[in-house]
C-alpha positions in Angstrom: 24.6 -7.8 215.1 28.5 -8.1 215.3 30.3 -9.8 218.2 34.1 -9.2 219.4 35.2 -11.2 216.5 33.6 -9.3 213.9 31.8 -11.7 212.9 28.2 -10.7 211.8 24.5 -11.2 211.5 22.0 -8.9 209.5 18.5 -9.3 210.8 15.7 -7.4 208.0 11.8 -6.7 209.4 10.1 -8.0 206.3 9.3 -11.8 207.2 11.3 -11.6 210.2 14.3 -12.5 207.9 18.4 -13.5 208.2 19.5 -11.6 205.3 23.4 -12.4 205.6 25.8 -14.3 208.3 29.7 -13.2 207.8 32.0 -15.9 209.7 35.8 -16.4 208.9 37.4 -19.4 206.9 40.4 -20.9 208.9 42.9 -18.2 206.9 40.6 -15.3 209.0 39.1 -14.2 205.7 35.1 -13.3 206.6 32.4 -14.9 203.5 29.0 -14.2 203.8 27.1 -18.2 204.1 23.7 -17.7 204.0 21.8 -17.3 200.4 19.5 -14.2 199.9 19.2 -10.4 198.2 20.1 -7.0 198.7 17.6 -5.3 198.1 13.7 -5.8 199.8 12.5 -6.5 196.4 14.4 -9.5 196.2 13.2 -10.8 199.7 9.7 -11.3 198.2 8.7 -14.6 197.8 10.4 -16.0 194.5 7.8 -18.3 192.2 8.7 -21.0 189.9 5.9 -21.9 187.8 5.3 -25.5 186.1 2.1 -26.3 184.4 -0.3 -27.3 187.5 2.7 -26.9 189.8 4.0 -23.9 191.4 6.6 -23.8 194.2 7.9 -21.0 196.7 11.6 -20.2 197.0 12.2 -18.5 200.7 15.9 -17.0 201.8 15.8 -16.7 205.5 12.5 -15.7 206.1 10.2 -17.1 209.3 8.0 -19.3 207.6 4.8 -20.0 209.8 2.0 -19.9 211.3 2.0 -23.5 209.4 5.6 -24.7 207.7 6.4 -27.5 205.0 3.8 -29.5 202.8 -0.2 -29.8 204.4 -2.4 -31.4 202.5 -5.6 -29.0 201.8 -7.9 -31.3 203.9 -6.9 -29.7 207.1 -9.0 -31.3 209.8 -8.7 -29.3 213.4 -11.9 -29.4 216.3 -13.7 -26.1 216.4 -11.1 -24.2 214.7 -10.7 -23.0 211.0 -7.1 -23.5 209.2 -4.4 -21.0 209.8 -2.6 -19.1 207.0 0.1 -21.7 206.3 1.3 -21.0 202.2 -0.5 -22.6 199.4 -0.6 -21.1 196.1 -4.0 -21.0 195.7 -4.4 -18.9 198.6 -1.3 -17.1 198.0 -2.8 -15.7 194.0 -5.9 -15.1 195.7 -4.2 -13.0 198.2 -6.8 -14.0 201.1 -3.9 -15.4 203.3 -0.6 -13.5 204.3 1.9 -15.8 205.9 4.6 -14.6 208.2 7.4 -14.6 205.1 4.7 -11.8 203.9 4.7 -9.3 206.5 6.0 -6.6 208.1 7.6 -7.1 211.5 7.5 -5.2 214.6 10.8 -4.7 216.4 13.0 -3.9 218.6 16.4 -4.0 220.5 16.9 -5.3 223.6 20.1 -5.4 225.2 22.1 -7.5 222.9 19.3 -9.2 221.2 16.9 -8.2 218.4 12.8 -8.6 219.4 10.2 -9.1 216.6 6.9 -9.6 217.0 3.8 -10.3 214.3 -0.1 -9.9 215.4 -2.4 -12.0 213.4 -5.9 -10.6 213.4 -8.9 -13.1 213.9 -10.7 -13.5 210.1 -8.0 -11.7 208.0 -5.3 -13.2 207.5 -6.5 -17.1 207.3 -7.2 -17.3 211.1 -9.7 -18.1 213.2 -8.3 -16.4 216.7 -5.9 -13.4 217.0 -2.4 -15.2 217.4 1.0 -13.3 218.6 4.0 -14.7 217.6 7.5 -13.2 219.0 11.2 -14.1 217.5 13.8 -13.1 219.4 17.4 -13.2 217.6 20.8 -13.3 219.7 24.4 -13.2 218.4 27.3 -14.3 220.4 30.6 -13.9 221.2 31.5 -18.0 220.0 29.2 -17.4 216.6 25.9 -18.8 217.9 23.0 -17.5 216.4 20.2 -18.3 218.7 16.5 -18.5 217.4 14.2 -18.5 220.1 10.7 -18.5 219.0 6.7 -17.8 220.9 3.3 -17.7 219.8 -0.1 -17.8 221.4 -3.7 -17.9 220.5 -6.8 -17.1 221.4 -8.4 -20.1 219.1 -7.0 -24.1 218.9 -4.7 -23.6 216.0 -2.0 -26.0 214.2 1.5 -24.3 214.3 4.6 -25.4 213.2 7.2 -22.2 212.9 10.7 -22.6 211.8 13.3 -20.6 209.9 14.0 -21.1 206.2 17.8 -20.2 205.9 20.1 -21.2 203.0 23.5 -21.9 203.9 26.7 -22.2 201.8 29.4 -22.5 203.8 31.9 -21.6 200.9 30.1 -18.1 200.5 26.5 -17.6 199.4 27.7 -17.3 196.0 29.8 -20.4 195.3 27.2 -22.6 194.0 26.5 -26.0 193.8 30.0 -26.8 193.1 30.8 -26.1 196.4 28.1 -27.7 197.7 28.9 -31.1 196.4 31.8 -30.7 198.6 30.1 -30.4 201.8 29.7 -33.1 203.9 26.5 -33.4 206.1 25.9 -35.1 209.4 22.1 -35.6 211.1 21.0 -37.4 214.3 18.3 -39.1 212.8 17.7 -42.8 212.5 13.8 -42.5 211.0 12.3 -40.2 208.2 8.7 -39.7 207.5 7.9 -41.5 204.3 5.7 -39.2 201.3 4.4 -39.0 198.1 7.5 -37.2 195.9 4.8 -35.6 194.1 3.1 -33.5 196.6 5.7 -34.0 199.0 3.0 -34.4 202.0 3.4 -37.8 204.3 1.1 -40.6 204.0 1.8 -41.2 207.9 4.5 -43.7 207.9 7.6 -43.5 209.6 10.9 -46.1 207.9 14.0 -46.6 208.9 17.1 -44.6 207.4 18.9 -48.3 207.4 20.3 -48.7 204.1 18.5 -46.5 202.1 19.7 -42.5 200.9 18.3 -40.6 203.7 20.5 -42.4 206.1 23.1 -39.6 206.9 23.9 -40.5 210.4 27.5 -40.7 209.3 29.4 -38.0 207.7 28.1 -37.8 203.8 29.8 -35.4 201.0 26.8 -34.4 198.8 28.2 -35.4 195.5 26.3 -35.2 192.5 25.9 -38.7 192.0 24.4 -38.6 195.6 21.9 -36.2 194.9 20.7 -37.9 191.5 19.7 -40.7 193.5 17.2 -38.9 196.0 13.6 -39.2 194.7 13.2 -35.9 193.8 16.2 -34.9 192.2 17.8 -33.6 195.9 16.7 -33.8 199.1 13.4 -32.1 200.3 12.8 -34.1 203.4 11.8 -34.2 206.8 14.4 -36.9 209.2 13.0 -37.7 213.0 16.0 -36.8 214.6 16.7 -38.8 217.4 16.1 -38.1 221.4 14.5 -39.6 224.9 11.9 -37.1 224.0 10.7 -35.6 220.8 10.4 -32.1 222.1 13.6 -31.8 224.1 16.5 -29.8 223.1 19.8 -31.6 221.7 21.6 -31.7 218.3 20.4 -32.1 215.2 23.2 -31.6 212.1 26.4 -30.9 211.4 27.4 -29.3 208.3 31.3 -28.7 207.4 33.5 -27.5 204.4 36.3 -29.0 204.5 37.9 -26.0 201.7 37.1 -23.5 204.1 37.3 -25.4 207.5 34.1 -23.8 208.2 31.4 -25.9 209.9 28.0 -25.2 211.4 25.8 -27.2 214.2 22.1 -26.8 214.4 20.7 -27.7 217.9 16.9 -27.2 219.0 13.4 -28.6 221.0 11.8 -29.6 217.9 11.1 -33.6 216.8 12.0 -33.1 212.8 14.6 -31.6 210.6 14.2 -30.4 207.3 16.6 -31.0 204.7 16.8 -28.9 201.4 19.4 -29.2 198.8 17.9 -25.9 196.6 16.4 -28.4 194.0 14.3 -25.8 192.9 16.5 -23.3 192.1 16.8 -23.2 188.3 19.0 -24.9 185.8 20.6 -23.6 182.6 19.7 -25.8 180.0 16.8 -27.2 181.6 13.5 -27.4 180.7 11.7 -29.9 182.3 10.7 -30.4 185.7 13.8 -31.1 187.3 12.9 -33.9 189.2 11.8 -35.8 186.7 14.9 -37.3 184.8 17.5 -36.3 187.3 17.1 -39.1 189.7 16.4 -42.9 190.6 12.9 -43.7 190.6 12.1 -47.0 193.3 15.1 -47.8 194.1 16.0 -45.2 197.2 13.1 -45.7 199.4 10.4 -44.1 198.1 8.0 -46.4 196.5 5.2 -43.9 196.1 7.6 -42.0 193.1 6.9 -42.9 189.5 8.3 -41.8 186.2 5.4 -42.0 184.6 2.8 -40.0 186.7 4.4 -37.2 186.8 4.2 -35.4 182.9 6.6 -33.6 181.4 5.9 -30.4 181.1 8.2 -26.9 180.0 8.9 -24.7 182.2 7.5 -21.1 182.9 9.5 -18.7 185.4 9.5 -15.5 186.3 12.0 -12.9 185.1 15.1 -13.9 187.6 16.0 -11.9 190.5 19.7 -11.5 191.0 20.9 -12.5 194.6 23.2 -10.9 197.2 26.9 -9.3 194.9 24.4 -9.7 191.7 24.2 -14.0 192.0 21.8 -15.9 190.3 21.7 -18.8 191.7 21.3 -21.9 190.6 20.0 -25.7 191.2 21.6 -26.9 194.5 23.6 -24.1 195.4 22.6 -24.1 199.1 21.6 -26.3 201.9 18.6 -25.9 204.5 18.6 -27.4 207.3 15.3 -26.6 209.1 14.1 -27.8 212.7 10.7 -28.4 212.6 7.3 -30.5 213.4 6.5 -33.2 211.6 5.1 -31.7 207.7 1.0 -32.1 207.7 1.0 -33.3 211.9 -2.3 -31.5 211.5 -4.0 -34.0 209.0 -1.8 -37.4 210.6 -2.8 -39.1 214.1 0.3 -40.5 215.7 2.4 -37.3 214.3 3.5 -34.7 217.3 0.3 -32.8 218.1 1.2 -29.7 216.3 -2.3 -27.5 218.3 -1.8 -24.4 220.1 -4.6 -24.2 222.6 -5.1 -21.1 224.7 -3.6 -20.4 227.9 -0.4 -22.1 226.0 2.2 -21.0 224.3 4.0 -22.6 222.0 7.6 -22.4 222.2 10.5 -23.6 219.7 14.0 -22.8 220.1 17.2 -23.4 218.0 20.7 -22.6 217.7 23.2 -22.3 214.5 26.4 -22.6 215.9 29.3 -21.9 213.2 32.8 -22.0 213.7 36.3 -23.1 211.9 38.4 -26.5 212.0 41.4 -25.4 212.9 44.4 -27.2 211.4 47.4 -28.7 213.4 
């Protein structure tokens, strides 16, 4: 999709994906922001492997029909658990989630249409769900993400996008990225265990501690060494009247560029992902292990000495977009979503498609350039 600026979006069928967003710098000059491959090869999902720890990497993909951390005790009334990723489930190859499909589409007028049928007992679900994504590109660089789904069983759903964004150029790296600086409307964050990253149920206060970002923060190194974690993998409550209305949730900008980017949308809860897992040369330890403050930064559940230090075994790289391998926190997500595990925690956002409703999440990426005086 190209609008009357030439600016650009490229949509691929295989999970419903955002493969590469062109948008000029404030000299004119057009960089591709958004992390991913070439080829289809590269859009399957990547695998890093610890010993009893294995996480997926995802470049623009729709990640559904349940997205983020759920613990494995899913709990739901007369329904069975919907194909939301897990490894085990993932080697056994009994569930295929939506970043593992082939999607129907099609154009219509100016937008792109893609649409995914999940049958009833094969794919992880109970009930036959549809799920629709419609993509628009306009004129003033908005990507809009409009997104549907309905059942024919109760089932939990919580859909988002997974996009990586540089706004240097996909390929800069995380020396780039420390010079961003990141703004989020959220005053509240929902509290977990570093180690499985799934919430115990409590929702803190940003007052004071590193997840407050309600003013404009550069993500320096030294910044992201003090996240539990070794970078930020969180969920924030952004703020509102009401948690499912539509209003802003981030603002990204590079000041070396003058590019900046606005995410907007319905849901209660935004993702943020600084790439953490993303390898490391000369690393060969889990990487959140020694990289960061341990009790001081909020999250009294993390401990140096639970988790074990263990080598690290990855697959063979896959080069990214112009050949890139890229590396430890060389992009930034910034994901609306549900609260992660809603399904397992009373006083969460019901996250239940029931049928005769559809469920119904829309968000907007609005980039554009600071223009100097």
């Amino acid at each position: 999709m190209t609008n009357k600026g030439n600016s650009s979006v490229r949509l691929i069928t295989w999970g419903a994906a955002v493969q590469s967003v062109k948008v000029p710098n404030d000299k004119g000059i057009f960089g591709d922001v958004v992390l991913g491959y070439d080829t289809i090869e590269g859009t399957f999902p990547v695998v890093t492997v610890f010993v009893n720890v294995s996480r997926f990497l995802y470049f623009g993909n729709i990640i559904g029909c349940l997205t983020n951390h759920v613990s494995s005790d899913i709990n739901v009334v007369n329904t069975n658990a919907c194909g939301y990723r897990s490894i085990d489930n993932y080697t056994k190859g009994d569930v295929r989630a939506f970043d593992d499909v082939n999607w129907e589409s099609c154009i219509v007028g100016k937008q792109v249409v893609m649409s995914n049928l999940s049958y009833a007992n094969v794919e992880g679900w109970r009930g036959k769900m549809l799920t629709q994504v419609k993509f628009a590109w306009t004129d003033e660089n908005q990507l809009h993400v409009n997104i549907r789904a309905s059942s024919t069983e109760p089932t939990p759903v919580n859909i988002t996008t997974r996009c990586l964004f540089n706004l240097a150029g996909h390929g800069t790296g995380a020396s780039e990225l420390r010079n961003h600086v990141v703004t989020v409307n959220a005053g509240r964050w929902t509290f977990m265990d570093v180690r499985d990253k799934i919430p115990t149920g409590a929702i803190r206060s940003v007052d004071s501690t590193i997840y407050d970002l309600r003013f404009p923060t550069q993500l320096t190194k030294q910044r992201l060494r003090q996240v539990p974690g070794g970078g930020y993998d969180h969920n924030l409550c952004v703020n509102a009247p009401s948690c499912w209305c539509y209003r802003f949730h981030a603002r990204l900008l590079h000041p070396g560029s003058g590019r900046f980017m606005e995410v907007y949308s319905n849901q209660p809860g935004l993702h943020i992902y600084t790439g953490n897992d993303f390898p490391e040369p000369g690393q060969s330890h889990l990487p959140d292990i020694k990289d960061c403050c341990w009790g001081e930064c909020g999250d009294r559940t993390n401990s140096n000495e639970s988790l074990p230090e263990t080598v690290v075994k990855r697959e063979k790289e896959t080069p990214g977009k112009d050949g890139i391998l890229y590396r430890r926190h060389g992009g930034l997500m910034l994901s609306p979503q549900n609260y992660p595990n809603a399904v397992n925690t009373p006083g969460f956002p019901s996250c239940i498609l029931y049928p005769g409703k559809v469920y119904a999440h829309d968000m907007t990426y609005k980039f554009g350039v600071l223009r100097k005086i």
